[in-house]
Backbone as CSV, one residue per row, in Angstrom:
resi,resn,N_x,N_y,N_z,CA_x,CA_y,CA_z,C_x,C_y,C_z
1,UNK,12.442,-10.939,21.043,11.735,-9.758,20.582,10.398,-9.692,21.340
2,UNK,9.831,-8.748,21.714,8.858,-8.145,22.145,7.400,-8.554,21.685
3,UNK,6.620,-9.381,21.879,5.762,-9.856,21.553,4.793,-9.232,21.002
4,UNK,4.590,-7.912,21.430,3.748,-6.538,20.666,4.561,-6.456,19.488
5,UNK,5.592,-6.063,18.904,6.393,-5.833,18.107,6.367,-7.354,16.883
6,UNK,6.077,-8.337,17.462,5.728,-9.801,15.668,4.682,-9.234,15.318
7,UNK,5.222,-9.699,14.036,3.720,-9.137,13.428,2.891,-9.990,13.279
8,UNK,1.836,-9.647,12.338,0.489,-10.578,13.088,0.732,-12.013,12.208
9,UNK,0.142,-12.553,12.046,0.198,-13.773,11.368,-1.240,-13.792,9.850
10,UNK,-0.422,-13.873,8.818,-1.369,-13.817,7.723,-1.990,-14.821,6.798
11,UNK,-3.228,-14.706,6.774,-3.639,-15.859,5.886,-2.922,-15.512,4.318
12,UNK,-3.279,-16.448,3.220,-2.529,-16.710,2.360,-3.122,-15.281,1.558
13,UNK,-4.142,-15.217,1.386,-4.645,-13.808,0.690,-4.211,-12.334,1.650
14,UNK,-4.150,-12.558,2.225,-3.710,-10.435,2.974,-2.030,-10.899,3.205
15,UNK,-0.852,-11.985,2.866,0.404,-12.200,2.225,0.200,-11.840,0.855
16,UNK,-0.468,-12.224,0.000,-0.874,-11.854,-1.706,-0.973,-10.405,-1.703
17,UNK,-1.782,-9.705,-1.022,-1.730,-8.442,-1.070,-0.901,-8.063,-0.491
18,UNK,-0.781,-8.385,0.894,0.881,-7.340,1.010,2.074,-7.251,0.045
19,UNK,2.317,-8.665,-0.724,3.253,-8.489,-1.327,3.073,-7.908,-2.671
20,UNK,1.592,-7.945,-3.093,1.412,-6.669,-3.814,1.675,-5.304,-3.826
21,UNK,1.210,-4.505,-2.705,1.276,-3.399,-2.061,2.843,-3.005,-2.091
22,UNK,3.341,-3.836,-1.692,5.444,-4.098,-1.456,5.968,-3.851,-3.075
23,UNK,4.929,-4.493,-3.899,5.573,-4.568,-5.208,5.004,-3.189,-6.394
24,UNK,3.906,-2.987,-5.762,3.587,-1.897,-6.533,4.338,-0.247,-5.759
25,UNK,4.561,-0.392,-4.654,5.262,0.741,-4.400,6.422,1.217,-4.785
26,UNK,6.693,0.584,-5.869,7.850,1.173,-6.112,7.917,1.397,-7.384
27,UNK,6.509,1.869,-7.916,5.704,2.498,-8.847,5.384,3.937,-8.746
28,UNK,5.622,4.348,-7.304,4.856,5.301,-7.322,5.533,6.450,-7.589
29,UNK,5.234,7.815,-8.143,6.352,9.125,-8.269,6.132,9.464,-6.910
30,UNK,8.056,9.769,-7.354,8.507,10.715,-6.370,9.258,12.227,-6.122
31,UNK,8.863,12.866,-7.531,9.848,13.876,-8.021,9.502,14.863,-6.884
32,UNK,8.343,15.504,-6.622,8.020,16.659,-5.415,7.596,16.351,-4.143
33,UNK,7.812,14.962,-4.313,7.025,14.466,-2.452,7.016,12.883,-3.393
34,UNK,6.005,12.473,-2.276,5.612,11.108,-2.666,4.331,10.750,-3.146
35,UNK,3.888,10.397,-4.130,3.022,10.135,-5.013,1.810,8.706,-4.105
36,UNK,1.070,8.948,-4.521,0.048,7.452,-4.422,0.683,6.693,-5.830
37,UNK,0.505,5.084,-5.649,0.648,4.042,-6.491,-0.465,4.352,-7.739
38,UNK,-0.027,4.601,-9.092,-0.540,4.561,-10.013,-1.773,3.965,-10.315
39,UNK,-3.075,4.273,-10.404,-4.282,3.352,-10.664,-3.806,2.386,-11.711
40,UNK,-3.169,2.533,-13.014,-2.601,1.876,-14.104,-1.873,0.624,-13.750
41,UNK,-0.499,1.073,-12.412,-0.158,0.404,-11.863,-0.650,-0.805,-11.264
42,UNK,-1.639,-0.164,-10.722,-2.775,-1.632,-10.144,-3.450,-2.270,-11.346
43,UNK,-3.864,-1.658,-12.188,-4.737,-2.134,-13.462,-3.473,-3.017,-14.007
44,UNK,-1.916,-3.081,-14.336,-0.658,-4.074,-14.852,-1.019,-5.325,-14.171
45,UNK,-1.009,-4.953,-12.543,-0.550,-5.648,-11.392,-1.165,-6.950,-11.695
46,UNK,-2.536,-6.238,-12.002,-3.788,-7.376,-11.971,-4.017,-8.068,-12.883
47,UNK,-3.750,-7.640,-14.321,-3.714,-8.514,-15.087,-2.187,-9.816,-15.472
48,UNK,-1.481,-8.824,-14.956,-0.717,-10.143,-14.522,-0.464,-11.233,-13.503
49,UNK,-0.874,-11.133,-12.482,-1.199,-11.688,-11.544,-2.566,-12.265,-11.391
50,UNK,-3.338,-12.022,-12.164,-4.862,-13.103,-12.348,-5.880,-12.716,-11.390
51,UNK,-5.413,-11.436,-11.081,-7.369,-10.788,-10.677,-7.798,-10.562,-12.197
52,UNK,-8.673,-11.448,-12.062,-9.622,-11.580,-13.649,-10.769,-10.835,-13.220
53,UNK,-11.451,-10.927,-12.448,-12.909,-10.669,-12.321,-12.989,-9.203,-11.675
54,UNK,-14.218,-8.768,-12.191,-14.262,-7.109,-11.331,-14.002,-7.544,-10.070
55,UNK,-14.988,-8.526,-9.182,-14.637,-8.123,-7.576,-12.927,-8.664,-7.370
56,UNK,-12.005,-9.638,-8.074,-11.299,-9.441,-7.541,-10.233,-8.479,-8.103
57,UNK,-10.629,-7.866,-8.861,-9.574,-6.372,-8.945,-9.908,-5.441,-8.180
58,UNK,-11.486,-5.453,-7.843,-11.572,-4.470,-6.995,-11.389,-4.497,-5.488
59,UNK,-11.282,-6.026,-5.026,-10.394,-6.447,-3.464,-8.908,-6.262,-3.754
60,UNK,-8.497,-6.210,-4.580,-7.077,-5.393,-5.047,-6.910,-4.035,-4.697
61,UNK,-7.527,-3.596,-6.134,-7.530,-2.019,-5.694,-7.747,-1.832,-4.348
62,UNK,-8.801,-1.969,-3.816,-9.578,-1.638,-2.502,-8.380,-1.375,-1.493
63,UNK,-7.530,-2.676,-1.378,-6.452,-3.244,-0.129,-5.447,-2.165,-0.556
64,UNK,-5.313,-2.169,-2.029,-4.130,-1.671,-2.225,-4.706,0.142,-1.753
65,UNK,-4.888,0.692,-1.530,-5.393,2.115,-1.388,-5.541,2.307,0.171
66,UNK,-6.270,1.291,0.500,-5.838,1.529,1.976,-4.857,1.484,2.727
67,UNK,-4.104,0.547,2.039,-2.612,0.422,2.492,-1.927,0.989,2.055
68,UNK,-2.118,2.130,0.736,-1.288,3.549,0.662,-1.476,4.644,1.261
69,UNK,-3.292,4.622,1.443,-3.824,5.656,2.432,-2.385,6.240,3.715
70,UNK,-2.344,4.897,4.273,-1.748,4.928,5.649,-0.505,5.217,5.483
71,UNK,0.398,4.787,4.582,1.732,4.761,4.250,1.712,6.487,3.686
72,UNK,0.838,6.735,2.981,1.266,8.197,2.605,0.929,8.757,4.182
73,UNK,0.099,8.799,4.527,-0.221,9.775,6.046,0.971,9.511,7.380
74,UNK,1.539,8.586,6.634,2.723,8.695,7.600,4.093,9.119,6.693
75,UNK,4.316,9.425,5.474,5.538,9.750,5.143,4.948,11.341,5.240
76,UNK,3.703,11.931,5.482,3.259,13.261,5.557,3.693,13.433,7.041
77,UNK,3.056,12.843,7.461,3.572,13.090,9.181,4.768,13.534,9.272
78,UNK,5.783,12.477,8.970,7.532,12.988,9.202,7.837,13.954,8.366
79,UNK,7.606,14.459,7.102,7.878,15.161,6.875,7.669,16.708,7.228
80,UNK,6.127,16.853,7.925,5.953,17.685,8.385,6.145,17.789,10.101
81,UNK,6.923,16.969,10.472,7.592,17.431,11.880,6.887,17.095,13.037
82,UNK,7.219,17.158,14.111,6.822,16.734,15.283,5.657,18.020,15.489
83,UNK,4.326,17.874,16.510,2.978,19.050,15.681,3.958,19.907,17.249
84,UNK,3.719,21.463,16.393,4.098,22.679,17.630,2.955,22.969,18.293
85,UNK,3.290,23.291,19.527,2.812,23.589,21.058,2.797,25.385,21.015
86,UNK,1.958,25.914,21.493,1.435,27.746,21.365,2.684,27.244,22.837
């Protein structure tokens, strides 16, 4: 495989959150499009998983939002098509 193409290599905390991010997405609505991950959702996530403290729910939240940010701006992208040329 293509050496651009591995992915990067993760310390033990941004694996914790990805596999957060992995686990809360499939939280999110999808009845008219695709929804962002539930704030509530993250507020479950965390108390079961032992972000106890404000900052670390809020390095939760934080990761987790940016990493929907991107994921929604790309299921927007495809859905709205390759951009037209005048």
């Amino acid at each position: 495989m293509p050496e651009h193409l591995l992915p990067p290599d993760l310390d033990p905390l941004e694996s914790d959150l990805l596999a957060a991010f992995n686990e809360l997405a499939t939280d999110r609505s999808i009845s008219f499009g695709v929804g962002p991950i539930p704030f509530s959702s993250i507020d479950r996530y965390a108390v079961r998983y032992g972000y106890d403290g404000a900052e670390d729910f809020e390095l939760l939240r934080r990761a987790i939002r940016v990493m929907d940010a991107v994921y929604l701006e790309s299921v927007n992208k495809q859905k709205s098509g390759p951009a037209k040329t005048a």
